[in-house]
C-alpha positions as CSV (number, residue, x, y, z in Angstrom):
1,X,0.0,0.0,0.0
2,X,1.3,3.2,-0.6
3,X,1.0,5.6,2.0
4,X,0.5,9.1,-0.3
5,X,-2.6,7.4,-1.6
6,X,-3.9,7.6,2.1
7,X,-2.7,11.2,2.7
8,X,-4.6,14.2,1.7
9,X,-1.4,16.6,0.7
10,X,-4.1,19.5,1.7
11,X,-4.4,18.1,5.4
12,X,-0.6,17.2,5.8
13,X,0.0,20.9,5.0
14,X,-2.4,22.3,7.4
15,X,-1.8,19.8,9.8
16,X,2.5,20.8,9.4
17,X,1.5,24.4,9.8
18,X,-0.9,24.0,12.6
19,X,2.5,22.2,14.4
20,X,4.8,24.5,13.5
21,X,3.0,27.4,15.1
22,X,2.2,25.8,18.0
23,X,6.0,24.6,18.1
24,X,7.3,27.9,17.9
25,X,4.9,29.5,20.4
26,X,5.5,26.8,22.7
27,X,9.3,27.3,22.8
28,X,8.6,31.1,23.3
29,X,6.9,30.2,26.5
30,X,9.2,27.6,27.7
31,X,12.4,29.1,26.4
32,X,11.8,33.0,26.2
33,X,15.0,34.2,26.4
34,X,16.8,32.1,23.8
35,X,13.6,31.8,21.7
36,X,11.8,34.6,21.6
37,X,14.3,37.6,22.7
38,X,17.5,35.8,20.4
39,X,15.6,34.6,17.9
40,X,12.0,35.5,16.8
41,X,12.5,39.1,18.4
42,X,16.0,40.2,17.4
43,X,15.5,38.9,13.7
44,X,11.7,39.2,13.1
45,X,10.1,41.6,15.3
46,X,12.2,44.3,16.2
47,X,13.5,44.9,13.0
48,X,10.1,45.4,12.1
49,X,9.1,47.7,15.2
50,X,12.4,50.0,14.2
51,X,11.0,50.4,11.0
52,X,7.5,51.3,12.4
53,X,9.4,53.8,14.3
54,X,11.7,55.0,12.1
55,X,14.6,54.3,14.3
56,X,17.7,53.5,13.8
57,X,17.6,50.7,16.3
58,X,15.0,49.2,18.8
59,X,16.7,47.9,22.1
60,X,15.0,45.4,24.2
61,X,15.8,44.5,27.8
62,X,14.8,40.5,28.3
63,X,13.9,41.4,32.3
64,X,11.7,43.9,31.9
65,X,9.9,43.3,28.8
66,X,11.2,47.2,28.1
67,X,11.5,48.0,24.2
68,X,13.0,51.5,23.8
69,X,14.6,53.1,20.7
70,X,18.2,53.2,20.3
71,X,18.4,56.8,21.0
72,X,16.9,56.2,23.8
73,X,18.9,53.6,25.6
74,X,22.2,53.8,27.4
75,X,24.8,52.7,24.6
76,X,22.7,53.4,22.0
77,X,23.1,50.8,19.3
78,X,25.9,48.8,20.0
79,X,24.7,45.4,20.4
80,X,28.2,44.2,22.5
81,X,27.5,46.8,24.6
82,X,25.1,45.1,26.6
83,X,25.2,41.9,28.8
84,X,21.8,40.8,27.8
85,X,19.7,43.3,25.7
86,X,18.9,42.4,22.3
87,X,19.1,45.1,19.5
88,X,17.2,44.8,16.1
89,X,17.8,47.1,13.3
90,X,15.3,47.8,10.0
91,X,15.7,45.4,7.5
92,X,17.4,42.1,6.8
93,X,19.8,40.2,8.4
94,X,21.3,36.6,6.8
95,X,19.1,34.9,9.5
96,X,15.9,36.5,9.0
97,X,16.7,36.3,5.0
98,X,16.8,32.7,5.5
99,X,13.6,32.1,7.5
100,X,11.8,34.3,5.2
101,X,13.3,32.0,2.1
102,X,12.1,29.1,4.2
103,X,8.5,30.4,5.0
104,X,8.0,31.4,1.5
105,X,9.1,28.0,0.4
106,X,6.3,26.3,2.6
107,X,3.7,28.6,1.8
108,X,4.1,28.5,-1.8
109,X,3.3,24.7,-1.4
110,X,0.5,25.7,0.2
111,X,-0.8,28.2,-1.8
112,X,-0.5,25.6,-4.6
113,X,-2.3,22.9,-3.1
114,X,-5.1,25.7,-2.7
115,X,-5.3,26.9,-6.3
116,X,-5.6,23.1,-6.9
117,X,-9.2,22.9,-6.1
118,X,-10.0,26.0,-8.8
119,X,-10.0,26.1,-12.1
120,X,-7.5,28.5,-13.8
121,X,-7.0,28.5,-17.2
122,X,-6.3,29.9,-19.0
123,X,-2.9,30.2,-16.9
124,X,-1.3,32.8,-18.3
125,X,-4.4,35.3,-18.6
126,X,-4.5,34.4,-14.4
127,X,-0.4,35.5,-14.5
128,X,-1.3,39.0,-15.9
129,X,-4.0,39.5,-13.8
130,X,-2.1,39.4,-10.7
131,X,0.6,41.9,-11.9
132,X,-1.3,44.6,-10.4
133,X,-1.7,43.4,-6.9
134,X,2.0,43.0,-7.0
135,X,2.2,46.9,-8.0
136,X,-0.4,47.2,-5.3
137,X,2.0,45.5,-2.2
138,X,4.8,47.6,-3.4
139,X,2.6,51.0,-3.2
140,X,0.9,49.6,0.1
141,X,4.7,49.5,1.7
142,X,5.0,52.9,0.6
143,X,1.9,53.7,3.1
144,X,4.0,53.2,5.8
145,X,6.8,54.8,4.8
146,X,4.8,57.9,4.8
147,X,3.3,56.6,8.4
148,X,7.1,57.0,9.3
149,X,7.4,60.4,7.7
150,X,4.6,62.2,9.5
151,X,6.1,60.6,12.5
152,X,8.7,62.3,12.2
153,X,7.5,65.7,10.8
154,X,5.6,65.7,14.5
155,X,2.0,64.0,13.5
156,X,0.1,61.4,14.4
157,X,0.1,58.5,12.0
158,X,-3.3,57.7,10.4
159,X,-2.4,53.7,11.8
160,X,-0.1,53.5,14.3
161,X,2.3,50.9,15.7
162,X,1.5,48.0,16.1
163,X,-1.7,47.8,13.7
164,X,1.1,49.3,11.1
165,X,3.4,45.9,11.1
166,X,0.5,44.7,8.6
167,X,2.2,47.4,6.3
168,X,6.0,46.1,6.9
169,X,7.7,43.0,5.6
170,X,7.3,40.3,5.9
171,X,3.5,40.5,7.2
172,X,2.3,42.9,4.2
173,X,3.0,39.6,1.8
174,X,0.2,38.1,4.4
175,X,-2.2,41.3,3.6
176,X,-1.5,41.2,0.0
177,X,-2.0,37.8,-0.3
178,X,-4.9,37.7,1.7
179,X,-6.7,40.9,-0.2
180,X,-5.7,39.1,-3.7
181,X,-6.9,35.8,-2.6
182,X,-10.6,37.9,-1.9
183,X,-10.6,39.2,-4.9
184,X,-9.8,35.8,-6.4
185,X,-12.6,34.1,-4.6
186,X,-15.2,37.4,-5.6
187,X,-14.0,37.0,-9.5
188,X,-14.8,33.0,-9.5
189,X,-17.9,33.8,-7.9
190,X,-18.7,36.4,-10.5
191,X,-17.9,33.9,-13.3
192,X,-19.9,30.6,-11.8
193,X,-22.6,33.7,-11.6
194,X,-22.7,34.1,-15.4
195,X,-22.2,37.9,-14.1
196,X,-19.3,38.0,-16.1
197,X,-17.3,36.1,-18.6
198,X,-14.5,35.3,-17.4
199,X,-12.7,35.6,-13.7
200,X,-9.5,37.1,-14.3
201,X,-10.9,40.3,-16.1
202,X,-12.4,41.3,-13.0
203,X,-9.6,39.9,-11.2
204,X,-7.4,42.1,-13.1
205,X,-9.9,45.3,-12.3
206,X,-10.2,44.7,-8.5
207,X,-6.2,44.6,-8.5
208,X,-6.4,47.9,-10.7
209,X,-9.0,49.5,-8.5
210,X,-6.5,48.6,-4.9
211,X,-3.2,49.9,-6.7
212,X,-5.2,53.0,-8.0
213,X,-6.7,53.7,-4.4
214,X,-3.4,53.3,-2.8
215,X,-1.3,55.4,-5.3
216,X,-4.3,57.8,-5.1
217,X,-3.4,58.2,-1.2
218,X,0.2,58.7,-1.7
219,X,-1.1,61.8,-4.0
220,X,-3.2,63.2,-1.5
221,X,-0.6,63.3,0.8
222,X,1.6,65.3,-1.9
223,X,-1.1,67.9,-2.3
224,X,-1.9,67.9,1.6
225,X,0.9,67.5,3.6
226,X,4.8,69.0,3.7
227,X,6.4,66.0,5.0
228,X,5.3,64.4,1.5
229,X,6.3,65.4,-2.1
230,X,5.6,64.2,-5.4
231,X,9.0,63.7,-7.5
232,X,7.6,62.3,-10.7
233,X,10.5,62.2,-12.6
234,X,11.9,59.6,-10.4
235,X,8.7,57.2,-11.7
236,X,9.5,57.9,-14.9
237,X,12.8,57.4,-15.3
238,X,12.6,54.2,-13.6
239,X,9.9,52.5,-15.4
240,X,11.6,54.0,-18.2
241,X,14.8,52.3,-18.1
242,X,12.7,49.3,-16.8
243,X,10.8,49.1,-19.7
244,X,13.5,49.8,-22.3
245,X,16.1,47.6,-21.1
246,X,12.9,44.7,-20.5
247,X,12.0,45.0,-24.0
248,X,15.5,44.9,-25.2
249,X,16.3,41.7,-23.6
250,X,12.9,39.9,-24.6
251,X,13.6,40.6,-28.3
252,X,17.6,39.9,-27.9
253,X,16.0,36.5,-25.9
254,X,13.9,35.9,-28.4
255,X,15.7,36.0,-31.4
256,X,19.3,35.0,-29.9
257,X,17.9,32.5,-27.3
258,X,14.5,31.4,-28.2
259,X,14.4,28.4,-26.4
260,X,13.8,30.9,-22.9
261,X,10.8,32.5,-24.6
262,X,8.8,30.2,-26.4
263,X,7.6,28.3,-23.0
264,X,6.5,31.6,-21.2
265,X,6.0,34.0,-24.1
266,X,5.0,37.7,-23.0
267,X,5.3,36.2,-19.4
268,X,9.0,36.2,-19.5
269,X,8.9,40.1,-20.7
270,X,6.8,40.7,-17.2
271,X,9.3,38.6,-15.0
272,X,12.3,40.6,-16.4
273,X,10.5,44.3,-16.6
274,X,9.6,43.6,-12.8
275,X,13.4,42.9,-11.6
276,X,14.4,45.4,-13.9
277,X,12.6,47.8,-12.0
278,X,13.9,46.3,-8.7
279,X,17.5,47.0,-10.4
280,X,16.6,50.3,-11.3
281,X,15.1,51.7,-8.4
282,X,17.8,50.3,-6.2
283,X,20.1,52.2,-8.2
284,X,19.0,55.3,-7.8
285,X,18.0,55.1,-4.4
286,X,21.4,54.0,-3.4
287,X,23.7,56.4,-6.1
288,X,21.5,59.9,-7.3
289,X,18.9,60.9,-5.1
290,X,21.0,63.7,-4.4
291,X,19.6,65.4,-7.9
292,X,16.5,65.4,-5.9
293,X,18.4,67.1,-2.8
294,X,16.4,64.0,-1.1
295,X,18.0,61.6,1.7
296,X,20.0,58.6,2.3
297,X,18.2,56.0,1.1
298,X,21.1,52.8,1.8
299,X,20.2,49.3,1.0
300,X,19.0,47.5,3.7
301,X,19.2,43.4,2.2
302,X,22.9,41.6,2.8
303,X,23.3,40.8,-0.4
304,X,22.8,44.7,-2.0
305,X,24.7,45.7,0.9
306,X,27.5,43.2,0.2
307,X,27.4,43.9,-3.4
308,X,27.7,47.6,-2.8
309,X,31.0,47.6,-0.6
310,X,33.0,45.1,-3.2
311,X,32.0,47.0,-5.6
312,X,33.0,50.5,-4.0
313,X,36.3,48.7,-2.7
314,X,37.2,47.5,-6.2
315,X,36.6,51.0,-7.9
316,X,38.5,52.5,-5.0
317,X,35.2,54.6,-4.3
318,X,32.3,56.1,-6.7
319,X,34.5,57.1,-9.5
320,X,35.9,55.6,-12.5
321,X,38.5,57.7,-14.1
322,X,37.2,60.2,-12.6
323,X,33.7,60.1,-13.4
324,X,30.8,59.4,-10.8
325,X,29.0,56.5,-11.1
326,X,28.0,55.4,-8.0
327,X,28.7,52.1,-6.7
328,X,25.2,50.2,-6.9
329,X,25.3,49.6,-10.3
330,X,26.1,46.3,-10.8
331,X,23.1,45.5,-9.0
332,X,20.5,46.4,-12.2
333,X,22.4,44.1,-14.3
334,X,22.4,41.4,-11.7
335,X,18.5,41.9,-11.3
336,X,18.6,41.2,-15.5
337,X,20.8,38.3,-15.5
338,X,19.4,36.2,-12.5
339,X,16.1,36.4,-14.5
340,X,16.9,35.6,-17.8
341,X,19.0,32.5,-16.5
342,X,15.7,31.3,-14.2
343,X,13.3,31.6,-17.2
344,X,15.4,29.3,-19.3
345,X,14.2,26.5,-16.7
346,X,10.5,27.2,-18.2
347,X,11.0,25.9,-21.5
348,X,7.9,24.5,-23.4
349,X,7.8,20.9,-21.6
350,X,7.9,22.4,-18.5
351,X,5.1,25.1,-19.2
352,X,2.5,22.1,-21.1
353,X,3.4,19.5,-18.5
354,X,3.1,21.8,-15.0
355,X,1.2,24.9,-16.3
356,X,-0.6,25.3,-13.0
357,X,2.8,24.7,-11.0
358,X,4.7,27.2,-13.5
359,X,2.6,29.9,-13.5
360,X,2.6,30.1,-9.8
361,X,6.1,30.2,-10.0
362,X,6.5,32.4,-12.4
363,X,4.6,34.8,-10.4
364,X,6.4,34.4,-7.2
365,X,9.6,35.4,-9.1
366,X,8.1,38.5,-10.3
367,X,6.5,39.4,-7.0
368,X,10.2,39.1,-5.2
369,X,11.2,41.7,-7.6
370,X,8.2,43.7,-8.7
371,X,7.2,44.2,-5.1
372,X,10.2,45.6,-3.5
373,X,10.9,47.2,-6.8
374,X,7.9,49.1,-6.8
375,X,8.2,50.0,-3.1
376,X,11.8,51.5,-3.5
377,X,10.7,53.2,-7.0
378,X,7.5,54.8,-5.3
379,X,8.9,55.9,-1.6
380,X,11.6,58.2,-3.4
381,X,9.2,59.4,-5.9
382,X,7.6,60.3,-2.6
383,X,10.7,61.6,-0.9
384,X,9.3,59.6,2.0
């Protein structure tokens, strides 16, 4: 007898995350110093409650259950400092990088053994429709951003800490996900209705309608506000290096290397254009916001941060021959590359024999890029 013929993979999933949380909360209780101050806390949480804050460190004392900025505290942010406070900065660490990797990873599964039970072909018009959610998370990130601006111009946030974590990575993938997977469950409903023809039109619209609401808020705050100002140069000249360099690879791909284009079609054009405006927001935000006269916007991931100091260490600084470049460049043709070599693993075979499986990969691999893309690409717009 073989035992995955006895096993619902739907229960074993639940039933695996259903452990695993009560795991983890379990050894918070029993081992809360090691578990929950080292661990979940100092690589999870409090980065995310600096960020809220727009601190440059959050400082918790294990004894007293204290949190208090860096500023605040006795040796400010030195970690060695203390004897046993933990201090969390904003935004990744290797360890936190790693548990988001494996979270993801799990979640994917189960999100797949969810879209199981729907029809959703045809696959590829399902891909495009959830593009502009993945605009949407990227905008919604740039909320609280401007939470953290008013904060700081003296105001009172219109959603405070710790309603706001919602807002912050990694939870917002959890508030994305779960507004898209409403409006996913509304368009199927409208379909089996006969109210409309298809599901991923209105799928498509209700994503539109989020990302327009969102961006529309951001503007509002430009018009209403001084802690808040509209650059729009800055979107255009991302999405416009974006879009031109996307387009140029497709057609090189697709005359050069057609093998990485015939599986995926326009797909692959949406995959690249969304790491491409990753690349190219990272690039200004790290080397030119000073046209704008705005501030430092440094890269907060490991890996940008490592491959911003070797590359200002081999140029001997920002200059080549004497001419400024900046040192995060190598970082937009990275966010090219990487793509291009994925998509060749979605050849034709691949894309008939696992469409469903495919496509939901495909769109995770734009939504790594296309989310934090748009973020960054929005939030200096903003100057926020």
């Amino acid at each position: 007898m073989d035992l995955s013929d006895d096993v619902d993979p739907a229960k074993a999933w639940v039933a695996a995350f259903i452990t695993g949380v009560v795991g983890l909360v379990a050894a918070a209780l029993l081992f809360t110093r090691q578990v929950y101050h080292g661990i979940l806390w100092r690589y999870f949480w409090g980065p995310v409650h600096a960020d809220a804050e727009g601190a440059e460190c959050m400082v918790r004392f294990p004894d007293t259950g204290r949190t208090v900025p860096g500023e605040s505290a006795e040796f400010g942010c030195s970690a060695s400092a203390y004897d046993a406070a933990a201090v969390a900065e904003p935004g990744y660490t290797v360890v936190s990088t790693l548990g988001y990797i494996l979270v993801l990873v799990f979640m994917l599964v189960g999100v797949y053994l969810l879209l199981q039970r729907f029809d959703l072909s045809p696959y590829r018009n399902f891909f495009f429709a959830l593009v502009p959610f993945m605009l949407f998370g990227g905008a919604l990130r740039t909320v609280e951003d401007a939470f953290v601006a008013a904060q700081r111009a003296g105001e009172t946030p219109a959603v405070e800490f710790p309603a706001s974590a919602v807002l912050i990575s990694p939870f917002i993938y959890f508030t994305v996900f779960a507004i898209a997977l409403a409006a996913f469950l509304a368009s199927k409903w409208l379909s089996l209705q006969d109210l409309t023809e298809t599901y991923y039109y209105p799928l498509a619209a209700i994503g539109s309608t989020v990302l327009s609401g969102t961006f529309g808020y951001l503007l509002s705050l430009a018009v209403t506000t001084d802690y808040v100002t509209l650059h729009a140069s800055i979107l255009v000249i991302v999405i416009g290096v974006a879009t031109v360099t996307a387009a140029l690879t497709y057609a090189a791909m697709d005359r050069y290397w057609p093998i990485v284009t015939a599986g995926t079609g326009l797909m692959s054009l949406v995959v690249i254009w969304g790491h491409a405006i990753d690349g190219a927001a990272n690039v200004l935000a790290n080397d030119w916001t000073h046209v704008w006269n705005l501030g430092d916007y440094s890269a907060k991931h490991p890996f940008n941060r490592f491959l911003i100091d070797t590359t200002n260490s081999l140029q001997g600084g920002t200059e080549i021959a004497g001419v400024y470049v900046g040192d995060g460049w190598p970082f937009f043709f990275v966010k090219i590359v990487v793509p291009v070599l994925i998509l060749s693993v979605f050849d034709e075979q691949f894309m008939e024999e696992s469409p469903r499986f495919a496509v939901m990969l495909l769109g995770a691999i734009v939504a790594v890029g296309l989310g934090p893309g748009t973020r960054d690409m929005v939030r200096i717009a903003f100057g926020i």
